[in-house]
C-alpha positions as CSV (number, residue, x, y, z in Angstrom):
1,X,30.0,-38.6,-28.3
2,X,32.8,-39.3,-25.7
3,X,35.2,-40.3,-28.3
4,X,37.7,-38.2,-30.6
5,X,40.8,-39.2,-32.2
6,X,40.0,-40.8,-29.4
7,X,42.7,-39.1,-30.5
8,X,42.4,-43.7,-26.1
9,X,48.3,-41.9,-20.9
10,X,54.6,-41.5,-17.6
11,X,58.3,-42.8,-17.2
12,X,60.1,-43.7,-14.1
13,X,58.8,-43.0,-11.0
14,X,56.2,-40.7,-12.9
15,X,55.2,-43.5,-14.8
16,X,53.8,-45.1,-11.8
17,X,52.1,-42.1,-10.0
18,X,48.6,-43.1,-9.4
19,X,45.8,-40.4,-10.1
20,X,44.0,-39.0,-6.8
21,X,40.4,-39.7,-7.6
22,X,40.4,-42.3,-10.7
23,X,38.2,-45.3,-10.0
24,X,35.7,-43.9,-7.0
25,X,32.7,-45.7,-7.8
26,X,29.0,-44.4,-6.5
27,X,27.0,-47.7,-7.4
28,X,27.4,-51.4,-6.9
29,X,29.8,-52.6,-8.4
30,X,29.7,-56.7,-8.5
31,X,27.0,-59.1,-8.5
32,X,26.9,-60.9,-5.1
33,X,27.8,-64.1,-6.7
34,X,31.2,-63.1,-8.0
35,X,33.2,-64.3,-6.3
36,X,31.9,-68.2,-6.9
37,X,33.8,-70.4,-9.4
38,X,33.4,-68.8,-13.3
39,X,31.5,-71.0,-15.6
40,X,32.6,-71.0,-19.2
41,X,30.9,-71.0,-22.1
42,X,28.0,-68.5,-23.2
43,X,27.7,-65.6,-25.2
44,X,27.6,-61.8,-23.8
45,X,25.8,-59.1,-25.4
46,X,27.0,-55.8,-24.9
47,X,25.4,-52.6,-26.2
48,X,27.3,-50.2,-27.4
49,X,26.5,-46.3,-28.1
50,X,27.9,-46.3,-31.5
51,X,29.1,-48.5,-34.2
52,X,33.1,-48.9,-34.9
53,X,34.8,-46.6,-37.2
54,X,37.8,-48.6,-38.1
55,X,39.5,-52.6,-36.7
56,X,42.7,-51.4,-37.2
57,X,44.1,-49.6,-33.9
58,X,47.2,-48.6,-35.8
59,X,44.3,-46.2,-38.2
60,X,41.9,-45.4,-35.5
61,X,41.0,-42.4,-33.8
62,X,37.7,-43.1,-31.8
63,X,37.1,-44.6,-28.4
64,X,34.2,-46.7,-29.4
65,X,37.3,-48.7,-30.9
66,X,39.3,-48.7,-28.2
67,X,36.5,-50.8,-26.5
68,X,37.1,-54.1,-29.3
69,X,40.5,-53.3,-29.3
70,X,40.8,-54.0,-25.4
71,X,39.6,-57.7,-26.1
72,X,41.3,-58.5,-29.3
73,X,44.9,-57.0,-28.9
74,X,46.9,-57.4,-25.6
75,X,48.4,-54.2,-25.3
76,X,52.3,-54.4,-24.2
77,X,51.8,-52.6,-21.2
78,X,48.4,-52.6,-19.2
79,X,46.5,-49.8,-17.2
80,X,45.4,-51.2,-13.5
81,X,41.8,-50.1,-12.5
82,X,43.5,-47.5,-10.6
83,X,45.6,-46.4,-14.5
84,X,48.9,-47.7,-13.1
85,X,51.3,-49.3,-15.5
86,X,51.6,-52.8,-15.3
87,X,53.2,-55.5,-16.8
88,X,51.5,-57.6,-19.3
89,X,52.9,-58.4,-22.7
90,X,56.1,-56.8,-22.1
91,X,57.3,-58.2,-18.7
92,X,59.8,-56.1,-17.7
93,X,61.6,-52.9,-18.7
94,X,65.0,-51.1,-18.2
95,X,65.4,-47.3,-18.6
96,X,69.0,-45.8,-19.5
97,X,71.2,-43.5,-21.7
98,X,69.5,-40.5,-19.2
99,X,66.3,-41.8,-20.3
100,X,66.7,-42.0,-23.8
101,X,66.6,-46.1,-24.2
102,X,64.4,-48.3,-23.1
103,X,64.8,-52.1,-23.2
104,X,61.5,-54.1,-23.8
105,X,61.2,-57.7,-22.5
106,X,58.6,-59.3,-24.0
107,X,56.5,-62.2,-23.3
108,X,57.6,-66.0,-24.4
109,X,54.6,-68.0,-25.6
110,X,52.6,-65.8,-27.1
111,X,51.2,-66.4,-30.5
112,X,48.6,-64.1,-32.5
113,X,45.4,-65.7,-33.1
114,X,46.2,-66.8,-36.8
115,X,48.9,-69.2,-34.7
116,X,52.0,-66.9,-36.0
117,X,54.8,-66.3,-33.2
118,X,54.5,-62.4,-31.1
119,X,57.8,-61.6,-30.7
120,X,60.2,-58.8,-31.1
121,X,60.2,-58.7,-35.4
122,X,56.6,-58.2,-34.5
123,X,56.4,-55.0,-32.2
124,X,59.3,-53.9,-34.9
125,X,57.2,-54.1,-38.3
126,X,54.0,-52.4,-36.8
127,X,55.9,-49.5,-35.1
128,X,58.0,-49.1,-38.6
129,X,55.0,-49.5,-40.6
130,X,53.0,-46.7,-38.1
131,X,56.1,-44.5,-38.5
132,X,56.3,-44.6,-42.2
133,X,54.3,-40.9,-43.0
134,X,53.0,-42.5,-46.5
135,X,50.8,-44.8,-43.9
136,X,49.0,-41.6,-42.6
137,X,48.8,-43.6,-39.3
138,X,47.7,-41.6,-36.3
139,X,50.0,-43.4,-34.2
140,X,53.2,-41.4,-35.8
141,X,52.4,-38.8,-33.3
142,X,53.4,-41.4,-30.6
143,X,56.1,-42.4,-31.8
144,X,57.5,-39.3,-33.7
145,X,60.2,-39.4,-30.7
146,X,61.6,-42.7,-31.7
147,X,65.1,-42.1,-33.4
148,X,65.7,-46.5,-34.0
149,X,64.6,-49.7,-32.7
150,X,66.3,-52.7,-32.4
151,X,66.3,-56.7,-31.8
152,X,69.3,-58.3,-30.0
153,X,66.8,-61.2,-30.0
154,X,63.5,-62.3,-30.4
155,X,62.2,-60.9,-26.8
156,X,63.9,-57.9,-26.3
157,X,62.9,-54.4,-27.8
158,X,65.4,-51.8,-27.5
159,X,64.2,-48.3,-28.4
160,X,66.3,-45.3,-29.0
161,X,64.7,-41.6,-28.5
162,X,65.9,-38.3,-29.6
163,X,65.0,-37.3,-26.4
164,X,63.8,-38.1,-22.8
165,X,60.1,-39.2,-23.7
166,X,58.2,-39.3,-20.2
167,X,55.0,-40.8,-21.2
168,X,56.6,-43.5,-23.5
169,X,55.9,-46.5,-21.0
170,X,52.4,-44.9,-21.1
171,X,51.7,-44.9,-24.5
172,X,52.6,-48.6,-24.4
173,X,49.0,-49.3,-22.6
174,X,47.1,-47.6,-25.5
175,X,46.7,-48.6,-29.2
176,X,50.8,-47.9,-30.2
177,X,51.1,-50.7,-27.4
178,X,48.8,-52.9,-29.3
179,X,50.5,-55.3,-32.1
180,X,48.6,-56.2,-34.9
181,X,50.2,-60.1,-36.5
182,X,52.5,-58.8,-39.4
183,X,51.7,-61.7,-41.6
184,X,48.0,-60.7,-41.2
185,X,48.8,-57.5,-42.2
186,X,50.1,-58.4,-45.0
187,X,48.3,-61.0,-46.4
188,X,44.8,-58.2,-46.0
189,X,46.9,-55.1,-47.0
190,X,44.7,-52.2,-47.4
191,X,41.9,-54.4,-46.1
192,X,43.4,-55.6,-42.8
193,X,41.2,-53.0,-40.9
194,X,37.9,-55.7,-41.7
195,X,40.6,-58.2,-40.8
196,X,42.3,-57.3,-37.6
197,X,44.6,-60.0,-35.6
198,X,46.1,-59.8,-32.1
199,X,47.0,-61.6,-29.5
200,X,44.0,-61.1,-26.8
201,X,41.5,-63.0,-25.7
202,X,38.8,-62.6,-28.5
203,X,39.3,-63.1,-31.7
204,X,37.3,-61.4,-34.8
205,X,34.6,-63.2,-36.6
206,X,32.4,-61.0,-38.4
207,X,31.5,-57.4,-38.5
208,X,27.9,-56.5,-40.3
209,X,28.3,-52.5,-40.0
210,X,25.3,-50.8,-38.3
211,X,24.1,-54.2,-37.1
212,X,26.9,-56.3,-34.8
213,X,30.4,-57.3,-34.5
214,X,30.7,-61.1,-33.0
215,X,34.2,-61.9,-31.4
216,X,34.9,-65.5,-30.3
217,X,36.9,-67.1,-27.4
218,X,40.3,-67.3,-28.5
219,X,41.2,-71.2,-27.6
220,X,45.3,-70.7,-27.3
221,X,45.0,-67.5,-25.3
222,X,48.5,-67.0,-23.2
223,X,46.1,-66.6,-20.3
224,X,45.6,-70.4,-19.5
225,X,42.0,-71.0,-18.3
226,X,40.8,-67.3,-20.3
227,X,38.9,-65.8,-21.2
228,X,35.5,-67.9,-20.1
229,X,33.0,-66.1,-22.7
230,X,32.8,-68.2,-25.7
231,X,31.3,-65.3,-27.7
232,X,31.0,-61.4,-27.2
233,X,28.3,-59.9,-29.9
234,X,28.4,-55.9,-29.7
235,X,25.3,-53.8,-30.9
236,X,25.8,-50.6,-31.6
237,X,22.2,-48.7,-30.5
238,X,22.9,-45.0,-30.9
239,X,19.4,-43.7,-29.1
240,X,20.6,-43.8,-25.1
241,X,17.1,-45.2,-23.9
242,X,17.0,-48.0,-26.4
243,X,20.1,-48.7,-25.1
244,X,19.5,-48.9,-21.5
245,X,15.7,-50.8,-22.6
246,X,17.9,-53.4,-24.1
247,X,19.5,-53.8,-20.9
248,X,16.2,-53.8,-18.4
249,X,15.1,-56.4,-21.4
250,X,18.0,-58.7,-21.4
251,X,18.3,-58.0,-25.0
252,X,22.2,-56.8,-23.6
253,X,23.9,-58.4,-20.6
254,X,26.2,-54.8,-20.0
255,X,25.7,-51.4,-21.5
256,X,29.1,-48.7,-22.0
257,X,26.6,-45.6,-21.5
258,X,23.2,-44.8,-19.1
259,X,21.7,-41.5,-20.3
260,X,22.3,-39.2,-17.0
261,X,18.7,-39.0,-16.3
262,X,18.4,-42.5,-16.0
263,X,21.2,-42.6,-13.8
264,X,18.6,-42.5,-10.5
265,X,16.7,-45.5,-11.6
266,X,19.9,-47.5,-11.0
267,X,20.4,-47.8,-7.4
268,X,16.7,-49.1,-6.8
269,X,17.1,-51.7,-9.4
270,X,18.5,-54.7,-8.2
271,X,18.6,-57.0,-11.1
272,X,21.4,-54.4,-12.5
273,X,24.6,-53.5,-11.5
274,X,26.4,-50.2,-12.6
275,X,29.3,-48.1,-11.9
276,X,29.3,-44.5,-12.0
277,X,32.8,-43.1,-11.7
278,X,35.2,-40.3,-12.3
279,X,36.5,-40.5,-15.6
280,X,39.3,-39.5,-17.2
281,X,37.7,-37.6,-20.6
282,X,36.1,-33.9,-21.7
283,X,33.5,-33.3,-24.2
284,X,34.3,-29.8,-25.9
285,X,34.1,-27.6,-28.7
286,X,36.7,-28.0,-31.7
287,X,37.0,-24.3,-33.5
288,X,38.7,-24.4,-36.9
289,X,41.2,-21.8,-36.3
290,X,42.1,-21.7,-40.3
291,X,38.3,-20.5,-41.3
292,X,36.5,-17.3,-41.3
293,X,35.1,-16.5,-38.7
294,X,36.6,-19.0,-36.6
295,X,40.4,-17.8,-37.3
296,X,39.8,-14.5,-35.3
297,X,41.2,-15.3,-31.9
298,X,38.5,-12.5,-30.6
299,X,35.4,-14.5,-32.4
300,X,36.4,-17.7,-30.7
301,X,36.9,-16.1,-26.8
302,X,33.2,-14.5,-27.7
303,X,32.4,-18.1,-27.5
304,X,34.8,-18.9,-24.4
305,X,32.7,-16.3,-22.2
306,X,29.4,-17.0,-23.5
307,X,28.6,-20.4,-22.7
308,X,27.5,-21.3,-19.0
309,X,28.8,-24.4,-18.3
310,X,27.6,-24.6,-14.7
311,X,23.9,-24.6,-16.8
312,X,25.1,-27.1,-19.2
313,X,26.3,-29.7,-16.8
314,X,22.6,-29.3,-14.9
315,X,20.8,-29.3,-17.9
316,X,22.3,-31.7,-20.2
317,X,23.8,-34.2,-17.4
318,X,21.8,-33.7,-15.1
319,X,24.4,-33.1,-12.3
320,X,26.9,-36.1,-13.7
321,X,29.5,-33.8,-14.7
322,X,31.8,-30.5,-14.0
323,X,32.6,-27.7,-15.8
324,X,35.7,-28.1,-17.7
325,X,38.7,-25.1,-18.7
326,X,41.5,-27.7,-19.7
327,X,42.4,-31.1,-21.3
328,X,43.6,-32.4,-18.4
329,X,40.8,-33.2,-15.4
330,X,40.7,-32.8,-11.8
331,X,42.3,-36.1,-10.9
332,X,45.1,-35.4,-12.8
333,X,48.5,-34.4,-11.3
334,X,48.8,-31.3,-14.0
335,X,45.5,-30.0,-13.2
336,X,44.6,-26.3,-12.2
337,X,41.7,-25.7,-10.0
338,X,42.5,-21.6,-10.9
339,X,42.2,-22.1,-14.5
340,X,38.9,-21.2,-15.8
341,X,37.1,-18.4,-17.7
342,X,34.1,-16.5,-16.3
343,X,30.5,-17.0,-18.0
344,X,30.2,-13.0,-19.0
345,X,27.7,-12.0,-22.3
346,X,29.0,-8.4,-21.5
347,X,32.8,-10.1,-21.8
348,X,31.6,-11.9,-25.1
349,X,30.1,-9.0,-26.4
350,X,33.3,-6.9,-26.0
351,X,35.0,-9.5,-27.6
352,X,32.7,-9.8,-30.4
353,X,33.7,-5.5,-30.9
354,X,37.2,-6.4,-31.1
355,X,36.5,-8.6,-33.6
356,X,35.1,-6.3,-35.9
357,X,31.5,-7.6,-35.5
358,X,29.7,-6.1,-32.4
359,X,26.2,-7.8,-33.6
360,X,28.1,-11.3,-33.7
361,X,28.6,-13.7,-36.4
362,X,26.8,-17.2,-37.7
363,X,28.6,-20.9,-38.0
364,X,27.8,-24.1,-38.7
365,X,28.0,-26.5,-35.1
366,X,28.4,-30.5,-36.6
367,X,27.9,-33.1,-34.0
368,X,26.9,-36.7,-34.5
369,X,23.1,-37.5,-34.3
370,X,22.9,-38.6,-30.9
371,X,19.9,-37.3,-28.7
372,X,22.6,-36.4,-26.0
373,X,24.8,-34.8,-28.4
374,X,21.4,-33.0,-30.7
375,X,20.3,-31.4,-27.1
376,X,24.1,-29.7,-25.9
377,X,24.1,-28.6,-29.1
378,X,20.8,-27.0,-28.9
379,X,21.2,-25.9,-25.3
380,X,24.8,-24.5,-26.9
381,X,22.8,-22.7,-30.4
382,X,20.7,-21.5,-27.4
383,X,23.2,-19.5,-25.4
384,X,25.5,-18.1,-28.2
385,X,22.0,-16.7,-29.6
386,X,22.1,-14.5,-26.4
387,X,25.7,-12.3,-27.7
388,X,24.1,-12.4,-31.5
389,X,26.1,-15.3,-32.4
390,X,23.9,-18.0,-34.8
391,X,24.5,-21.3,-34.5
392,X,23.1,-23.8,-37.6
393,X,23.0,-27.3,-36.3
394,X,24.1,-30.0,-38.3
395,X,24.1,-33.7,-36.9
396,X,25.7,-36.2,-38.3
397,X,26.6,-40.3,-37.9
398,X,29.5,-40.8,-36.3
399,X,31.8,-41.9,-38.8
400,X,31.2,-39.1,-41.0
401,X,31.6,-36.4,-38.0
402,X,35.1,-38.0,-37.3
403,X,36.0,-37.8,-41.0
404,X,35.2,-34.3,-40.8
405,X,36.8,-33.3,-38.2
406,X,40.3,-34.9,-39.3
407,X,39.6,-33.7,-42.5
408,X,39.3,-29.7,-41.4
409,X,35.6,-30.0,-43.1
410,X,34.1,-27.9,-40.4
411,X,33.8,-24.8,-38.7
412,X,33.3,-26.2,-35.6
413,X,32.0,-29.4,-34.0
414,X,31.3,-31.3,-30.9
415,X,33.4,-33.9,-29.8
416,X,35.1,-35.0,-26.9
417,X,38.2,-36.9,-25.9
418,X,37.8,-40.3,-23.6
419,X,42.1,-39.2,-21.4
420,X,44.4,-40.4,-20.4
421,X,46.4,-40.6,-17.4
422,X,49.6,-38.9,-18.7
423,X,48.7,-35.0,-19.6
424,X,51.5,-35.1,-22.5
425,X,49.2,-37.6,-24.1
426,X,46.2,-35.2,-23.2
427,X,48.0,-32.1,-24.8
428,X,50.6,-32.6,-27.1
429,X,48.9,-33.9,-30.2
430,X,45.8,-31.5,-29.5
431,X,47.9,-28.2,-29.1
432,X,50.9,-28.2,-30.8
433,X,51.6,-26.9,-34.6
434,X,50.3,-30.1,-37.1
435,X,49.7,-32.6,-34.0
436,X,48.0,-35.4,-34.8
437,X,44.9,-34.9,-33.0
438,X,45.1,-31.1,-33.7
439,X,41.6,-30.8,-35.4
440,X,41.6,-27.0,-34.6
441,X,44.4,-25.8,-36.9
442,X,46.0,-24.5,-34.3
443,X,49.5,-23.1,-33.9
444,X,51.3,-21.5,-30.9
445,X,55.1,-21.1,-31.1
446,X,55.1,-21.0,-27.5
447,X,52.5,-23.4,-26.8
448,X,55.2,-26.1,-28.9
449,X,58.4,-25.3,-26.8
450,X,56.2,-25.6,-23.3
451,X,54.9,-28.9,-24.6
452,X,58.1,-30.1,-25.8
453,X,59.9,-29.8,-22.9
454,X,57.6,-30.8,-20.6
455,X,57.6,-34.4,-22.3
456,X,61.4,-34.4,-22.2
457,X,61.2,-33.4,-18.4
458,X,62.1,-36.3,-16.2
459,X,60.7,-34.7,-12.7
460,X,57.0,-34.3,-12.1
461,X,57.0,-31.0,-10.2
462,X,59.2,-29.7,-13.7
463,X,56.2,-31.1,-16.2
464,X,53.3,-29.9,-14.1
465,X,54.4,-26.7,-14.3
466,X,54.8,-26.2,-18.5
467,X,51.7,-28.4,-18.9
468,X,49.8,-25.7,-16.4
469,X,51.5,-22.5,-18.3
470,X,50.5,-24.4,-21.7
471,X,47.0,-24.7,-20.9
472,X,46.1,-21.4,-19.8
473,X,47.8,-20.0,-23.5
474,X,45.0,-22.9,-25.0
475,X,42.7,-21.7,-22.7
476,X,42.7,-18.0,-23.8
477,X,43.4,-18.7,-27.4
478,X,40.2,-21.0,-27.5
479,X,41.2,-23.3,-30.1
480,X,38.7,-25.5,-28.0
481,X,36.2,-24.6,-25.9
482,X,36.3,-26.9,-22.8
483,X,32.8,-27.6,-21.9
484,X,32.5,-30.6,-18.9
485,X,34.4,-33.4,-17.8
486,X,32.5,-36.8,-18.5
487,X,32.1,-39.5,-16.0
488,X,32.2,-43.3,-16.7
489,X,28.8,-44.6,-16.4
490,X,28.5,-48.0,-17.4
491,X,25.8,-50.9,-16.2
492,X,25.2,-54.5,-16.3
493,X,22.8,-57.3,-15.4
494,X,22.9,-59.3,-12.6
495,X,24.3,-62.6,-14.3
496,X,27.3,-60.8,-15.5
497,X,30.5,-62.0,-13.2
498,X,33.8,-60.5,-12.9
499,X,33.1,-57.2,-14.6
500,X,34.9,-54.2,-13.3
501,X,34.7,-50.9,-14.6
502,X,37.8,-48.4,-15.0
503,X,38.4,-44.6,-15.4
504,X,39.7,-45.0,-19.2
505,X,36.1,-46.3,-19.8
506,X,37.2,-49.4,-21.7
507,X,35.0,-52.7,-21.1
508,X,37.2,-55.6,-20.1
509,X,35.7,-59.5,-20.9
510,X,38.7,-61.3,-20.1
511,X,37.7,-62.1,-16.5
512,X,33.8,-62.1,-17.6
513,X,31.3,-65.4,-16.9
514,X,27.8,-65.7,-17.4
515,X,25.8,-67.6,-15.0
């Protein structure tokens, strides 16, 4: 459910702002043994909410990915647990030309796990390969900016934008900073994405689809002495409380999701540790702005007023959440505590007259077949009934849903994106005219200049203000309908070492033992 495109984050001095809020943790957080000398060797089950849609992260658009990607591709810049930008396979960087060039330094060393060299003619064929349009690759949207690249030698990238680019750096940290081996790529063509190779500390072994995924240690990881899991098996369970009874089981060693009612058993458990954090995500409604009745700007603010979110996030997640107006959330540096719409029927209704149909309208609500997911959709059906507007539920796996929605083969779904720290990387692809991630259809001539310059802006205070003016035009326009901000809620056994959570929601294994 917390997934989209998933869509899966600044420049300069922006680049390293760190996000008020991100990472404040409510449960325990370590087993008391951590800090003793890892053990290697053993295997760690992990339970996952839903099976992966592709192994490619130059093709995917789901966070459930984003969690294998994390341990098989190092990305060239990485996210600290407080989302700063940090150094990993890129060491260093240099900024000029008024913020049009940046110069990539790239590790020495490294070699992808089919024992082929990472280097610069590396990062070069998967960002040309992601930027060819025949390849259909949702990465183009990241680097659509990107004017040439260049290789004065085999560790050094130099990139040359049409334009300042402030979240460039930050994109780096996410799947367009994650380098697939080119002579992997080849050799698999059209089947790489059941092939994948990076350069992290797991390496792919098999995927039975609906079953498991196995990763293995990867023995000539740049990291000497890591990672000390021989083996990582994930298990995609899409029922939340078969999940979590895998966990109180030991059938799974660490868990991504806890259903929010089970949230309270947590803290008088001792033989699990969890984390329950502010996160950096939204779950929303996606309104296709192209189809009847949905492409009447008065039909879709109906649906702004009538749901009560304050309701939602008490009935659905059981406290575990806020209300939500806008993509970016409240620990962002672009958010607006103002921005919001009231829950009115009498406002919906009156927008429903404008519309032309004062005794409402029907649509079809798709939204994968999770329990979670089944009930906000029901407790959604339930409150649109209220202005006369019919909601047919339609729940679908996963895979399918995301197809869907990419496809425009909706009227309107449920789905949510997992953030980032940077709001461009929040907005842009989302809101402006044939963005990427822009599911809805939609298209604002204004919304596109605000965006556009507020990603070329070099100074903070400059950005936060388009980014605010661009999300109120969303906001009214409804495109989406902003329903809560999600929390990270994550939890483990007590023989699980080394584990720390983070607000991007992403499991890292690297620093993982057993004992």
């Amino acid at each position: 459910m917390w997934a989209k495109k998933t869509l899966t984050i600044l420049s300069s001095a922006t680049v390293l702002t760190t996000l008020a809020g991100c990472g404040s943790t409510t449960g325990s957080q370590a087993s008391p043994a951590t800090s003793g000398k890892p053990v290697v060797g053993g295997t760690l089950q992990v339970g996952i909410n839903s099976d992966f849609v592709t192994l490619d992260p130059a093709m995917s658009s789901a966070l459930i990915d984003r969690q294998l990607y994390i341990n098989v591709f190092d990305p060239l810049l990485k996210l600290s647990p407080k989302m700063k930008i940090e150094p990993n396979l890129v060491t260093h960087w240099t900024i000029s030309n008024g913020g049009k060039t940046y110069t990539l330094y790239l590790r020495r060393g490294v070699k992808f796990q089919d024992g082929t060299p990472f280097n610069a003619q590396a990062v070069v064929y998967n960002w040309k390969w992601e930027m060819n349009p025949a390849n259909a690759s949702p990465r183009l949207s990241d680097l659509k900016p990107v004017t040439s690249i260049s290789t004065p030698n085999a560790y050094e990238v130099v990139v040359h934008l049409k334009a300042p680019f402030a979240a460039f750096l930050s994109e780096l940290t996410g799947r367009t900073g994650m380098i697939s081996s080119p002579t992997a790529m080849k050799k698999y063509g059209k089947n790489y994405d059941l092939h994948p190779v990076g350069t992290g500390p797991f390496e792919f072994v098999s995927w039975q689809k609906n079953a498991h995924l196995v990763l293995k240690r990867n023995p000539h990881y740049w990291q000497k002495g890591k990672p000390y899991l021989n083996k990582i098996v994930y298990t995609p369970i899409t029922n939340p409380q078969q999940e979590y009874n895998g966990l109180l089981t030991g059938q799974e060693n660490i868990i991504d999701s806890v259903a929010y009612q089970d949230v309270s058993q947590l803290a008088s458990n001792s033989s699990i540790h969890y984390a329950d954090m502010t996160g950096l995500g939204y779950s929303d409604l996606e309104l296709n702005t192209t189809v009847a009745p949905l492409n009447n700007v008065h039909n879709r603010e109906a649906i702004n007023y009538a749901i009560n979110r304050s309701a939602l996030v008490k009935l659905v997640y059981f406290g575990h959440s806020q209300p939500a107006y806008q993509q970016n959330p409240p620990s962002s540096w672009a958010y607006n505590p103002n921005l919001k719409v009231p829950f009115s029927d009498t406002l919906a209704k009156q927008q429903l007259k404008l519309a032309g149909n004062p005794k409402g309208f029907s649509l079809t609500l798709i939204g994968d077949n999770s329990s979670s997911t089944i009930q906000e959709m029901e407790t959604i059906q339930s409150e649109l009934a209220k202005v006369g507007i019919a909601v047919h539920i339609k729940p679908l796996d996963f895979t399918t849903l995301l197809t869907d929605a990419i496809t425009g083969n909706y009227q309107a779904d449920v789905l949510g994106w997992s953030g980032r720290p940077d709001p461009d990387q929040n907005m842009y692809a989302f809101d402006t005219t044939g963005g990427s991630f822009n599911d809805a259809k939609y298209s604002n001539s204004q919304v596109n200049t605000l965006l556009l310059n507020a990603r070329q802006a070099t100074s903070q205070t400059t950005r936060k203000g388009l980014y605010q003016k661009a999300a109120k035009i969303v906001l009214n326009q409804a495109p989406y309908i902003f329903l809560t901000y999600t929390p990270v809620i994550q939890a483990w056994s007590a023989n699980v070492h080394g584990y720390k959570a983070y607000p991007d929601d992403l499991m890292r294994f690297t620093d993982v033992w057993l004992k």
